[in-house]
C-alpha positions in Angstrom: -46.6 36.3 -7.1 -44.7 38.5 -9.6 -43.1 41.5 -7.9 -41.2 42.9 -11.0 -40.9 42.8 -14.8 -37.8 44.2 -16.3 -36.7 44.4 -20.2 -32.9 45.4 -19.9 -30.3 45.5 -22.7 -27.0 44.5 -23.0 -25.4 48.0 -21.8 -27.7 48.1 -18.6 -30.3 50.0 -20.1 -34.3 49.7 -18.8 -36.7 49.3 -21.6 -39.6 48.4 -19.5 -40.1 48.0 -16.0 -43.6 47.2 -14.5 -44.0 46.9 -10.7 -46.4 44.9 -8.9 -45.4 45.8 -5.6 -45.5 49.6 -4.0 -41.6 50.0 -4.6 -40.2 53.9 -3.7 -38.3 55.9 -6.4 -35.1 55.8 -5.6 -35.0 52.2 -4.7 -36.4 51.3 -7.9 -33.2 52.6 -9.3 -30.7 51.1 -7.0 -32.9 47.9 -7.1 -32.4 47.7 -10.7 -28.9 48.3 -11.3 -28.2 45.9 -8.8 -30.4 43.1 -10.4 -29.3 44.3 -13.5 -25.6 43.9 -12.7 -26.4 40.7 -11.0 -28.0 38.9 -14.3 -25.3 40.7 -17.1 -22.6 39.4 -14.9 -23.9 35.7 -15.1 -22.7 33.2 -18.0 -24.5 31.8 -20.4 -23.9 28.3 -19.0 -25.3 29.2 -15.4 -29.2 28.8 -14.1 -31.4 31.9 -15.1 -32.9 31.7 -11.3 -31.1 33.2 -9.2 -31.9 33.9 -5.1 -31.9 37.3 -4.4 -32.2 39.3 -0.9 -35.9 38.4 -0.5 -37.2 36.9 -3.6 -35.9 35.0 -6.5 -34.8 36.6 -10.1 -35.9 34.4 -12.9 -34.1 36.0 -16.6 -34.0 35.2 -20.0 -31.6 36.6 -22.4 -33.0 37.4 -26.1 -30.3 38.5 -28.6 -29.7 41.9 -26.7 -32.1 41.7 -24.5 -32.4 40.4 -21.3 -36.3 40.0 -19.5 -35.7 39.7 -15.4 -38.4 38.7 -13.1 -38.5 39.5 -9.7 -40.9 36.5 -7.6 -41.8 35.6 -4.3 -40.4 32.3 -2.5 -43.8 30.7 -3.4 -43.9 31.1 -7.2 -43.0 28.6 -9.7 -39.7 29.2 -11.0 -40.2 26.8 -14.1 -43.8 29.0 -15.0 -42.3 32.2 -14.7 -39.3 30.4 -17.3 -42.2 29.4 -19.5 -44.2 32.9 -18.7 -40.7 35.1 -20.2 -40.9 33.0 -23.4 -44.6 33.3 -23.7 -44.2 36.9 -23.7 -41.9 37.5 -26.0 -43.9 35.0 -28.5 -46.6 37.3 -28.4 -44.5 40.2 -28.8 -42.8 38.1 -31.8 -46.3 37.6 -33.4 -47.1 41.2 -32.8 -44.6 43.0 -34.0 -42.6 39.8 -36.7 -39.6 39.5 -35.3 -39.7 42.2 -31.8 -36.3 44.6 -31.8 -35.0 46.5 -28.9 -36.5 49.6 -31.3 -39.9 48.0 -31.5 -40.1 48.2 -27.8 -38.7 51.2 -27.6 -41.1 53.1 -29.8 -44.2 51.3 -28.9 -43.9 51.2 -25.2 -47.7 51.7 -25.1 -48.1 48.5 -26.9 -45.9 46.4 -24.7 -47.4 47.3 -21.8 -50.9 46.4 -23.2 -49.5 43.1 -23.6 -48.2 42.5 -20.3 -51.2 44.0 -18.6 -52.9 41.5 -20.6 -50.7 38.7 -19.1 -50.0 39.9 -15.5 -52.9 41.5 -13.2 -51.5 42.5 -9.6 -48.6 40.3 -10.3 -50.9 37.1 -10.8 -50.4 35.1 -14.6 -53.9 35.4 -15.8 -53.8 34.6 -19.5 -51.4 32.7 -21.9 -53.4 32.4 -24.7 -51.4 34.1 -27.9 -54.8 35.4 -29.6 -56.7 36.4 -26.4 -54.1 38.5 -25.2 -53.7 40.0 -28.9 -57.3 40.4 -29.4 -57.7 44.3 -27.5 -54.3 45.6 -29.7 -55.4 44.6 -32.9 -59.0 46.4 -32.4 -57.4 49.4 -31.5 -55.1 48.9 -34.4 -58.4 48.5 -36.7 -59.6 51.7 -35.0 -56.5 53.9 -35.7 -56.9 52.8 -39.2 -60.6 54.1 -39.5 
């Protein structure tokens, strides 16, 4: 199961976080920079999974941005790997080539897209045009 979902750029910055587990304020924050510091401080040639306190980290790094998720001991490291890149293919098709500004200015939008992936931290859909399909009608309503 997927506890966490963090979009993070190069400086340390959050540009999305999405918990799946109850997870209090404050230790959000601490929980972050931590993981965060953990997965900057990491070459390029070392794994992207990474054992963490009580559940793994699995990261991707994207030109400047880095996607960390936060799994249990039972997930599939090598799905969640797979999972990352799926999401940011769809967020590739959506938006033709996804910036750090395209997330940043349609923060709505992203999280449609990852609801559309993730529901209580369960993988439910992988399909590019299914998880598409709900944005673009409410694109084609705005435009009405």
């Amino acid at each position: 199961m997927i506890k966490f979902f963090l979009m993070v750029n190069k400086q340390g910055q959050t540009r999305l976080s999405r918990y799946y587990e109850h997870v209090e304020i404050n230790k959000r924050a601490i929980l972050e920079a931590d993981v965060i510091k953990t997965c900057l401080s990491r070459s390029k040639e070392q794994c992207s999974f990474i054992e963490y306190k009580d559940f793994k980290l699995i990261y991707r790094q994207y030109a400047a941005l880095f996607i960390v998720v936060g799994i249990n001991e039972t997930e599939n490291e090598m799905a969640v790997y797979e999972f990352i890149h799926n999401f940011v293919e769809v967020l590739d098709m959506y938006f033709s080539r996804v910036s750090e500004l395209d997330i940043m200015f349609n923060l709505d939008k992203v999280h449609i897209i990852l609801d559309e992936m993730v529901l209580n931290g369960c993988i439910v859909e992988t399909n590019k045009a299914r998880i598409l399909a709900p944005l673009l009608i409410l694109d084609k309503m705005a435009e009405s």
